[in-house]
C-alpha positions as CSV (number, residue, x, y, z in Angstrom):
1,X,72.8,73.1,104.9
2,X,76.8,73.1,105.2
3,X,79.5,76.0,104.2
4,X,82.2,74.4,102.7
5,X,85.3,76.6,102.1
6,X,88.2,74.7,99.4
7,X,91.1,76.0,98.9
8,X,91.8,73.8,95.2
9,X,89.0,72.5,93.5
10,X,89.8,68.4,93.0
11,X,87.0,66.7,91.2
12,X,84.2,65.2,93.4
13,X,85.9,66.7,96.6
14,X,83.2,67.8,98.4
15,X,80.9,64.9,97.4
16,X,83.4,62.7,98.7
17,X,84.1,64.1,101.8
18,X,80.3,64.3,102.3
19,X,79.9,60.4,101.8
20,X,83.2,59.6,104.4
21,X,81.9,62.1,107.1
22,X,78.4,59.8,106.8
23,X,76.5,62.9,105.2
24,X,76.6,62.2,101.5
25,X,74.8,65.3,99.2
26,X,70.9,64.8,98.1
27,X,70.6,64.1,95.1
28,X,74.1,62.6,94.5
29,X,73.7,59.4,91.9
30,X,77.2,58.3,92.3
31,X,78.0,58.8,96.1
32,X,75.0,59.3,97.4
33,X,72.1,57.6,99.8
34,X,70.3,55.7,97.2
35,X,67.1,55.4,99.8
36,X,67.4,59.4,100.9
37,X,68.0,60.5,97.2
38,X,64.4,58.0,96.4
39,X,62.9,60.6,99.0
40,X,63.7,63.2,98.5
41,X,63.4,62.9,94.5
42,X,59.7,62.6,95.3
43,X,59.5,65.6,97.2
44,X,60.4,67.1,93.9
45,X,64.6,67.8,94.1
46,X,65.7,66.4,90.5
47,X,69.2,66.9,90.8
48,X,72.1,67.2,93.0
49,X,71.8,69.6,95.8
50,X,74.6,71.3,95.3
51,X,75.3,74.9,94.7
52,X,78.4,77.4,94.7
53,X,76.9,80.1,96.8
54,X,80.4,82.6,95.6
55,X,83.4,81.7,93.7
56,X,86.8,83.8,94.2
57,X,89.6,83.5,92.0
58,X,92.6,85.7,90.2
59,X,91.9,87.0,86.9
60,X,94.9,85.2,85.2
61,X,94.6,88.3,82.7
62,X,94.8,91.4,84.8
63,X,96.0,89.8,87.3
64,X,93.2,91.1,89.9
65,X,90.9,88.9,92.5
66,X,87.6,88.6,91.1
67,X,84.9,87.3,93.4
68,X,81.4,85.8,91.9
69,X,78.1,85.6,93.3
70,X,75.1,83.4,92.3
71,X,71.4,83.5,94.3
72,X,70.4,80.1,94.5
73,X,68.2,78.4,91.8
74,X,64.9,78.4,92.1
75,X,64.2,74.6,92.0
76,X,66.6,74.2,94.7
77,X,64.9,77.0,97.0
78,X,61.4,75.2,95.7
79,X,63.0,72.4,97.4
80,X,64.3,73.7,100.5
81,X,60.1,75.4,101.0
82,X,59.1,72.0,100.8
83,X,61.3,71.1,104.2
């Protein structure tokens, strides 16, 4: 597992930096490890293994920072037991 900390949010940026620094995501159909994604598919991860652990923005109404937290999903932390 990776941190990854963006500072704007262009589409497929941290998939594609993944794939150029030679570790592409699990799970990613379109710039993924087609052999890795085969394996780990049958170790039961049936989506992309990616997940926004927090999420900090400004409120563009009041004008405050607003930080978000999410746990991670439970098929995704079913996946990780099976590692």
């Amino acid at each position: 597992m990776v941190e990854v900390l963006i500072e704007t949010g262009r589409m497929h940026q941290i998939r594609v930096h993944a794939q150029y620094a030679g570790h592409p995501l699990a799970g990613d159909d379109k710039y993924g490890d087609r052999d890795f994604d085969r394996k780990v598919h049958s170790q039961g991860l049936k989506r992309l293994f990616l997940h926004a652990h927090q999420l900090t923005f400004t409120n563009p109404t009041t004008d405050t920072i607003q930080t978000v937290k999410a746990p991670l999903s439970v098929e995704l932390a079913a996946f990780l037991a099976t590692l």
